[in-house]
C-alpha positions, 0 to 999 in steps of 0.5 A: 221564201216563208209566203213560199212556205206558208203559201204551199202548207196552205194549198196542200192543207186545204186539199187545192190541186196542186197546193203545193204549187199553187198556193204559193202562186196564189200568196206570193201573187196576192202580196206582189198585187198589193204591192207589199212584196217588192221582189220582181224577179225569181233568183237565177239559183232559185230557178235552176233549183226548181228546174233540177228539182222538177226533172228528179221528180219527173226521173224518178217516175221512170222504173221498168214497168212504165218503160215496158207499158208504154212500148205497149201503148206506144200507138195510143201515147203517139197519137194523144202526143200528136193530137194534143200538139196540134190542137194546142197549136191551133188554140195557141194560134187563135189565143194570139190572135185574139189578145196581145200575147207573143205567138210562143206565150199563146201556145205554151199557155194553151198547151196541156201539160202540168203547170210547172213544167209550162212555167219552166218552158215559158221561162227557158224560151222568155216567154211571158210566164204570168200570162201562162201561169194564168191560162194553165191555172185556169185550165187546171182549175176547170179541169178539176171542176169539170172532169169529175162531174163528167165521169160521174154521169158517165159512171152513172149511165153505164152503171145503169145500163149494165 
């Protein structure tokens, strides 16, 4: 429990995306690879908590002005929906096809969506929660180092052209 601690305290100090998750996964990660942790499953209770957790923090991003907004881009959220579960699917599909991950590992680890709500749902259904903590860690990880650079050459050109 204290690499957990001490793990989250350094991923927020150092400003990483996600400190607080991944910061942990990366100390607790490094300790179980050097064979100095010797833990090999999360306690059921420990789960159960991270998952109520994790559903009061997503609840309490729920008020009136989001539930009014979204009605209005209710078209644009159904087609983002949409769009994101096929092209995970097709990608999860190819990512089974080209390594030795089960079918649901492979889509889960491809899916766009935030990492512990992906480790969550590879836990429910007993997919392999290393490999998708991995994909979504990596994912997440050129997404912070991409998306940024990306729009600034966008805010550049159109700066430039207006």
């Amino acid at each position: 429990m204290i690499l957990v601690i001490v793990g989250g305290m350094l991923g927020t100090l150092l400003k990483i995306p996600a400190g607080a998750l991944v910061g942990p996964l990366f100390l607790v990660g490094s300790f179980k690879a050097a064979n100095i942790l010797n833990l090999n499953d999360v306690p059921q209770i420990v789960r159960w908590g991270s998952q109520a957790c994790l559903g009061m923090m997503l609840g309490l991003l729920f008020s009136r002005d989001i539930i009014a907004y979204s009605k209005k881009m209710l078209g644009g959220i159904l087609f983002v929906g949409v769009v994101s579960v096929l092209s995970a699917l097709l990608i999860g599909f190819v990512v089974y096809q080209l390594t030795d991950l089960s079918l649901i590992t492979a889509i889960i680890a491809t899916v766009p969506g935030g990492l512990p709500e992906m480790l969550t749902l590879a836990s429910s259904v007993e997919a392999n929660t290393q490999a998708v903590a991995m994909f979504q860690l990596m994912r997440i990880i050129v997404l912070m180092l991409v998306v940024p650079v990306f729009l600034r050459m966008i805010y550049k050109r159109f700066r430039s052209e207006g």
